[in-house]
C-alpha positions as protocol buffer text, in pm:
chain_id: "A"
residue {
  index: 1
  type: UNK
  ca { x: 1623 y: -7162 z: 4032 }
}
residue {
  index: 2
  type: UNK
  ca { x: 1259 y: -7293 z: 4017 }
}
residue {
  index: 3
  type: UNK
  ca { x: 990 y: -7137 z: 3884 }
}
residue {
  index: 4
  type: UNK
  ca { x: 899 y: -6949 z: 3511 }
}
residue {
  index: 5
  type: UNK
  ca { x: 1153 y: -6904 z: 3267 }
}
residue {
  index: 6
  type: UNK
  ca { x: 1362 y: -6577 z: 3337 }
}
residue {
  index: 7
  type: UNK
  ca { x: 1560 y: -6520 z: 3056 }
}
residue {
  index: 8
  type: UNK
  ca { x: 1456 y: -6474 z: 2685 }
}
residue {
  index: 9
  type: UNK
  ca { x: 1165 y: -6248 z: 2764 }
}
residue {
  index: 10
  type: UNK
  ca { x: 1050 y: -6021 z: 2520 }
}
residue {
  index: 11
  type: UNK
  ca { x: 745 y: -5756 z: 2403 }
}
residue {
  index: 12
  type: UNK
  ca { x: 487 y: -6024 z: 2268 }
}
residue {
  index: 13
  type: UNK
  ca { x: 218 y: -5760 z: 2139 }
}
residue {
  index: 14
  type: UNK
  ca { x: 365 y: -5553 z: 1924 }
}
residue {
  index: 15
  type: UNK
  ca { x: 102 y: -5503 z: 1694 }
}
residue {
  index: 16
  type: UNK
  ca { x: -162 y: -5406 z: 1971 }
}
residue {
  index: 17
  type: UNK
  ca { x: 136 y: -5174 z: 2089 }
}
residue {
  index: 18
  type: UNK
  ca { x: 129 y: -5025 z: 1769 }
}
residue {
  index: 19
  type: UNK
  ca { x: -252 y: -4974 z: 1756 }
}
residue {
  index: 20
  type: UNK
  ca { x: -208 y: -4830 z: 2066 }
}
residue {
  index: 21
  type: UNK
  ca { x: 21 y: -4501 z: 1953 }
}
residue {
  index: 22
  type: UNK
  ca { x: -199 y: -4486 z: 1593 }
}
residue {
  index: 23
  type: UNK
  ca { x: -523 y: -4492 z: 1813 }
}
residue {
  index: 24
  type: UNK
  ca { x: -357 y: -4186 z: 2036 }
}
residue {
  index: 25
  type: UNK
  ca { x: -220 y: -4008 z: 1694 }
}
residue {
  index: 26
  type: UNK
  ca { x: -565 y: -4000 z: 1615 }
}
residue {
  index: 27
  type: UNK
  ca { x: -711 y: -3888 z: 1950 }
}
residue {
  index: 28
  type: UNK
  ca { x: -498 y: -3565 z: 1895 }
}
residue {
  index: 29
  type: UNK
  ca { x: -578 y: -3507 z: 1526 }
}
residue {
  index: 30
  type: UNK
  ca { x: -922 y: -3524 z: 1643 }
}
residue {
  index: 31
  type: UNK
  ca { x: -873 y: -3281 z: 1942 }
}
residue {
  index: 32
  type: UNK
  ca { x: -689 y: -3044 z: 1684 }
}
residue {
  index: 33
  type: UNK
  ca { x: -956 y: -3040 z: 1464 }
}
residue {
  index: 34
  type: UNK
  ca { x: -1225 y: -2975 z: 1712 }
}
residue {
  index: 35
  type: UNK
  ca { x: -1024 y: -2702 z: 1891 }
}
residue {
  index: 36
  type: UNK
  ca { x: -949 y: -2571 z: 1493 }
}
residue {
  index: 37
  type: UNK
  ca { x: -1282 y: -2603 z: 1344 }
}
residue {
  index: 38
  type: UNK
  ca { x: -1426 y: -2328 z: 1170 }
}
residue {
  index: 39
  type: UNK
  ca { x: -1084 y: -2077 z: 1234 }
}
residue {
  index: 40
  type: UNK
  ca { x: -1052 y: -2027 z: 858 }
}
residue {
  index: 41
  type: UNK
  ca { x: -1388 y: -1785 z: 866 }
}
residue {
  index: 42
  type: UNK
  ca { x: -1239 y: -1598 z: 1124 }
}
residue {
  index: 43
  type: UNK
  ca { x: -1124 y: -1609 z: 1491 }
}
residue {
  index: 44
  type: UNK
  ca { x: -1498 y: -1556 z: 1571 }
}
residue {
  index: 45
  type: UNK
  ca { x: -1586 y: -1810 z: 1454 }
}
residue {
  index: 46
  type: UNK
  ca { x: -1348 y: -2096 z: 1663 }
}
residue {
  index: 47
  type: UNK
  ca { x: -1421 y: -2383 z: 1902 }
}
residue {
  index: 48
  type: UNK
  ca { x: -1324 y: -2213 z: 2197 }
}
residue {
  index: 49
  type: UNK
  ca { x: -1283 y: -2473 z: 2474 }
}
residue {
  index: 50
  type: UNK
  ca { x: -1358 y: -2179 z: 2781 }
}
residue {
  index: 51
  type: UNK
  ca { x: -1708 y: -2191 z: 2601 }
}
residue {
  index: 52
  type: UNK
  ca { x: -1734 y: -2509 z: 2784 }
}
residue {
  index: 53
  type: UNK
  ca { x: -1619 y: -2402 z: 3135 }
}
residue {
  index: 54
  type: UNK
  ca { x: -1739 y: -2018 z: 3098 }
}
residue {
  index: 55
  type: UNK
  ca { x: -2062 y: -2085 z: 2921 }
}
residue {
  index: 56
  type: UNK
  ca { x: -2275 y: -1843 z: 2722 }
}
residue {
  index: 57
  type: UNK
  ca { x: -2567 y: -1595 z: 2744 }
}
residue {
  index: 58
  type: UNK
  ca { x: -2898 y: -1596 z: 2584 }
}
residue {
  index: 59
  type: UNK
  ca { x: -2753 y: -1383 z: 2304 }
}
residue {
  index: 60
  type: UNK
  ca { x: -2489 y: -1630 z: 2241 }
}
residue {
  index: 61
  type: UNK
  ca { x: -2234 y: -1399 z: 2417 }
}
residue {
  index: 62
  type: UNK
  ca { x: -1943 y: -1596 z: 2630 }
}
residue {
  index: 63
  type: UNK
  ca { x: -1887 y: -1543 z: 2985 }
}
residue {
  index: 64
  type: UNK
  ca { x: -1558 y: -1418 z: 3043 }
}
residue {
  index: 65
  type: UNK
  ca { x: -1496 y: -1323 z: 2713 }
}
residue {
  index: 66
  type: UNK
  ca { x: -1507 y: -988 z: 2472 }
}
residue {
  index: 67
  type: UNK
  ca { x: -1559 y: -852 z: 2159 }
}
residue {
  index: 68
  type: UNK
  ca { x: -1421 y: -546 z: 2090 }
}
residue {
  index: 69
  type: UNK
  ca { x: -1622 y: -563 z: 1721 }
}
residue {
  index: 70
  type: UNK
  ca { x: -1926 y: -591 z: 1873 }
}
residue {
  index: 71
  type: UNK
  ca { x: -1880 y: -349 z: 2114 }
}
residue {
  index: 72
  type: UNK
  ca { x: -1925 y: -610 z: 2473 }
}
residue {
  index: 73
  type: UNK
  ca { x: -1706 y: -654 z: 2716 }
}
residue {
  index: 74
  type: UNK
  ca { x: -1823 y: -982 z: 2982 }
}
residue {
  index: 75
  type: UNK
  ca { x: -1486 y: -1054 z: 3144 }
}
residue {
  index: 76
  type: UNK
  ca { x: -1580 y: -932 z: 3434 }
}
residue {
  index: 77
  type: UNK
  ca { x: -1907 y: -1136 z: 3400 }
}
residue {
  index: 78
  type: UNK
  ca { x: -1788 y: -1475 z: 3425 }
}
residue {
  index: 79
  type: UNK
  ca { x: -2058 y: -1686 z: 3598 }
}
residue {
  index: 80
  type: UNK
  ca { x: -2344 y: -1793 z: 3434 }
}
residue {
  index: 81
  type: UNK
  ca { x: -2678 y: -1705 z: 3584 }
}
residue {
  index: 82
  type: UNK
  ca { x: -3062 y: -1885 z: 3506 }
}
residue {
  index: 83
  type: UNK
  ca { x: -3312 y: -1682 z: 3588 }
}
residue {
  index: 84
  type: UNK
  ca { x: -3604 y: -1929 z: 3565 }
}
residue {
  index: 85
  type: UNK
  ca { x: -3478 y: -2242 z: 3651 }
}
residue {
  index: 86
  type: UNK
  ca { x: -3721 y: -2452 z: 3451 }
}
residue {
  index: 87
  type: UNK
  ca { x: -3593 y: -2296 z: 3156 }
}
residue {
  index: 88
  type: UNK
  ca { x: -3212 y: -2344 z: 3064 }
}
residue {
  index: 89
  type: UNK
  ca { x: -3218 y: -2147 z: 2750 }
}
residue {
  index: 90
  type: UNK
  ca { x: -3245 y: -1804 z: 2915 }
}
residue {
  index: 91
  type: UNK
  ca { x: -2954 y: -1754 z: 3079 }
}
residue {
  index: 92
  type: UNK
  ca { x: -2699 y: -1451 z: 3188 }
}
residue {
  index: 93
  type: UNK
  ca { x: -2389 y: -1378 z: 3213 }
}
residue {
  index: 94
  type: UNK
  ca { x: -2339 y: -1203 z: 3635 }
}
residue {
  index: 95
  type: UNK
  ca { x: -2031 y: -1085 z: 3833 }
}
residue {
  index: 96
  type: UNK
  ca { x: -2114 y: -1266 z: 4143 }
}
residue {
  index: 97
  type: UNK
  ca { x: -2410 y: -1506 z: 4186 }
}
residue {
  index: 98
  type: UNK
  ca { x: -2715 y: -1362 z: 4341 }
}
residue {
  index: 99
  type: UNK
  ca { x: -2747 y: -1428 z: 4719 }
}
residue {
  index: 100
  type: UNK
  ca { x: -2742 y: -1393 z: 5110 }
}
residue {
  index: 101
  type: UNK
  ca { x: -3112 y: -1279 z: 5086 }
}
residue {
  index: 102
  type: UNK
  ca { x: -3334 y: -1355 z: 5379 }
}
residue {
  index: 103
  type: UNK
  ca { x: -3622 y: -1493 z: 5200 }
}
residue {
  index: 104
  type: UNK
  ca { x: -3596 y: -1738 z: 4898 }
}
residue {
  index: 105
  type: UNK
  ca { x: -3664 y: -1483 z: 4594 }
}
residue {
  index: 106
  type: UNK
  ca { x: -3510 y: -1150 z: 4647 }
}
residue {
  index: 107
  type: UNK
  ca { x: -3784 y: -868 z: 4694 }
}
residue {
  index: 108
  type: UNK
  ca { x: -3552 y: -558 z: 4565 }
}
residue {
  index: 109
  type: UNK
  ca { x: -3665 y: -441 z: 4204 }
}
residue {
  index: 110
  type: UNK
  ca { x: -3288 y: -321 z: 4137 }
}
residue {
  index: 111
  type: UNK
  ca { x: -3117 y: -694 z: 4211 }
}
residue {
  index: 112
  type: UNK
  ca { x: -3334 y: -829 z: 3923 }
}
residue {
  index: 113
  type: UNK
  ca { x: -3116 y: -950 z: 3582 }
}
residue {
  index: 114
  type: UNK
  ca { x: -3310 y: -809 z: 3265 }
}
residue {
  index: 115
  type: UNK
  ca { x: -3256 y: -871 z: 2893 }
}
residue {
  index: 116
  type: UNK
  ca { x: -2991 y: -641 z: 2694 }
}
residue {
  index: 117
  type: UNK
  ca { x: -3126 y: -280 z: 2662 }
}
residue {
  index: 118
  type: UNK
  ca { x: -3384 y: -279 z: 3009 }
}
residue {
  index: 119
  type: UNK
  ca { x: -3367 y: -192 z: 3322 }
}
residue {
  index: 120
  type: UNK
  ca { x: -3514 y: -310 z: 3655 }
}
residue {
  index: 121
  type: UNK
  ca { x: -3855 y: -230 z: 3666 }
}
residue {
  index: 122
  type: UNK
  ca { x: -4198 y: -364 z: 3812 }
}
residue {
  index: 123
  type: UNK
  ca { x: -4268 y: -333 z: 3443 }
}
residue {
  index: 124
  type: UNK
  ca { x: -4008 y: -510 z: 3269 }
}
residue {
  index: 125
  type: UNK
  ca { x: -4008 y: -805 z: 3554 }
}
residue {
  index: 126
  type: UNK
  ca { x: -4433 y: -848 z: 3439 }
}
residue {
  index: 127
  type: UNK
  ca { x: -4347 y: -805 z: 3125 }
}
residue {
  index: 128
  type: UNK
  ca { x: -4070 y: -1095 z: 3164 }
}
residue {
  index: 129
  type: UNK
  ca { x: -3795 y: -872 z: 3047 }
}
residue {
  index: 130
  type: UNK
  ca { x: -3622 y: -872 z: 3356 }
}
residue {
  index: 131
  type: UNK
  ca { x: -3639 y: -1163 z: 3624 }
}
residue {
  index: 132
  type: UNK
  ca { x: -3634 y: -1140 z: 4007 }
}
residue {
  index: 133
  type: UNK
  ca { x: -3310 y: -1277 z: 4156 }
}
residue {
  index: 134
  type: UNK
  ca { x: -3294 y: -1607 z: 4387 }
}
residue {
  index: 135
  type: UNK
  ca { x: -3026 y: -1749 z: 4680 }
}
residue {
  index: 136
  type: UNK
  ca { x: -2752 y: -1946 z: 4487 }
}
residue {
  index: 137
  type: UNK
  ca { x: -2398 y: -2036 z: 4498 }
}
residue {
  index: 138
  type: UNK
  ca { x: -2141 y: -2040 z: 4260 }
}
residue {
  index: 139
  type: UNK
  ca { x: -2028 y: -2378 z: 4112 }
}
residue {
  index: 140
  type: UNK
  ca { x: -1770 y: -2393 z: 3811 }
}
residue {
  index: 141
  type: UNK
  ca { x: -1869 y: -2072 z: 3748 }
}
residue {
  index: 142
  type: UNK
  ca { x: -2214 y: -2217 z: 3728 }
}
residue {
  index: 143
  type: UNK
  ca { x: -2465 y: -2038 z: 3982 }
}
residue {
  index: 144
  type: UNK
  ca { x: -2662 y: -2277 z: 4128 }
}
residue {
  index: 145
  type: UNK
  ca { x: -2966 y: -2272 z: 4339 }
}
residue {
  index: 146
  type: UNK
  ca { x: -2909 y: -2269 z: 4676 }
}
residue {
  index: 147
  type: UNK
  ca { x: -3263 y: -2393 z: 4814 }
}
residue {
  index: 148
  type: UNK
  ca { x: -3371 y: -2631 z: 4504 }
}
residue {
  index: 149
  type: UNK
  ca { x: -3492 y: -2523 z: 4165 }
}
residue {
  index: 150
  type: UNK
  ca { x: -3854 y: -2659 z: 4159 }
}
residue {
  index: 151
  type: UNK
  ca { x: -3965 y: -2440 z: 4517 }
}
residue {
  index: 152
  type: UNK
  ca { x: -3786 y: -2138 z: 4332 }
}
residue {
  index: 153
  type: UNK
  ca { x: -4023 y: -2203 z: 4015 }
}
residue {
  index: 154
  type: UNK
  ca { x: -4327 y: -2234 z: 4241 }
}
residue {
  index: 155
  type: UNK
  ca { x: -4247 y: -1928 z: 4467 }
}
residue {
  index: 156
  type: UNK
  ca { x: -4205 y: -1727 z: 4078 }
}
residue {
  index: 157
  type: UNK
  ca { x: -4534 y: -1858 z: 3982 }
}
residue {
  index: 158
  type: UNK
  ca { x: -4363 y: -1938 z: 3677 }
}
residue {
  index: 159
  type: UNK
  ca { x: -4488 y: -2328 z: 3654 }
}
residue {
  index: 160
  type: UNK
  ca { x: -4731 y: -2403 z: 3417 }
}
């Protein structure tokens, strides 16, 4: 036969094959402790990786999730609403994301989200403790706007 040498082959990087498995050995140690982090003060207090997919309220409160020491109960609540799209810190947990209206912002008082202990009111909406709904979808449990966030803003008159 012509051609390279067939016989005597061999593994010829066995150290970078080693690095290889102690570079993964770490990946999980680091994974485990990032997952882990923080357990010893309490299961309240843990990396939870749904934090990531669910997401969190503006009181710090996970979508999806409960606590039964605290008295709230969001598993219902699982996708993650922002009621002024400029501003990504405000945001609420909803069952389904607001939409289907037939104009851009929704007009009825009762659809609007509102802070924890108020209720939909012209009030509370002038007051900015409770926002008027807008047409989205729901992405990764993300509800996004449906007709862009910047007219949403404008039609809001919440740009400044």
């Amino acid at each position: 036969r012509t051609g390279p040498k067939m016989s005597g082959r061999g593994c010829t990087d066995v150290l970078f094959l080693l690095l290889f498995v102690v570079f993964w050995v770490g990946m999980f140690i680091l994974a485990a402790v990032a997952i882990s982090d923080g357990c010893e003060k309490g299961p309240d207090y843990c990396n939870d990786p749904k934090r990531l997919i669910f997401g969190f309220d503006y009181l710090g409160r996970m979508c999806g999730g409960k606590n039964d020491d605290q008295g709230w109960d969001y598993t219902s609540r699982t996708n993650l609403y922002f009621p002024l799209p400029n501003d990504v810190e405000l945001r609420f947990c909803v069952e389904t994301c607001p939409g289907g209206f037939d104009t851009l912002v929704s007009t009825n008082i009762a659809e609007a989200v509102c802070r924890e202990g108020f209720t939909p009111s012209e009030i509370n909406i002038f007051e900015r403790n409770c926002y008027p709904v807008y047409d989205t979808k729901e992405v990764m449990f993300k509800c996004l706007p449906v007709n862009g966030a910047l007219e949403i803003a404008q039609q809001l008159n919440l740009l400044r």
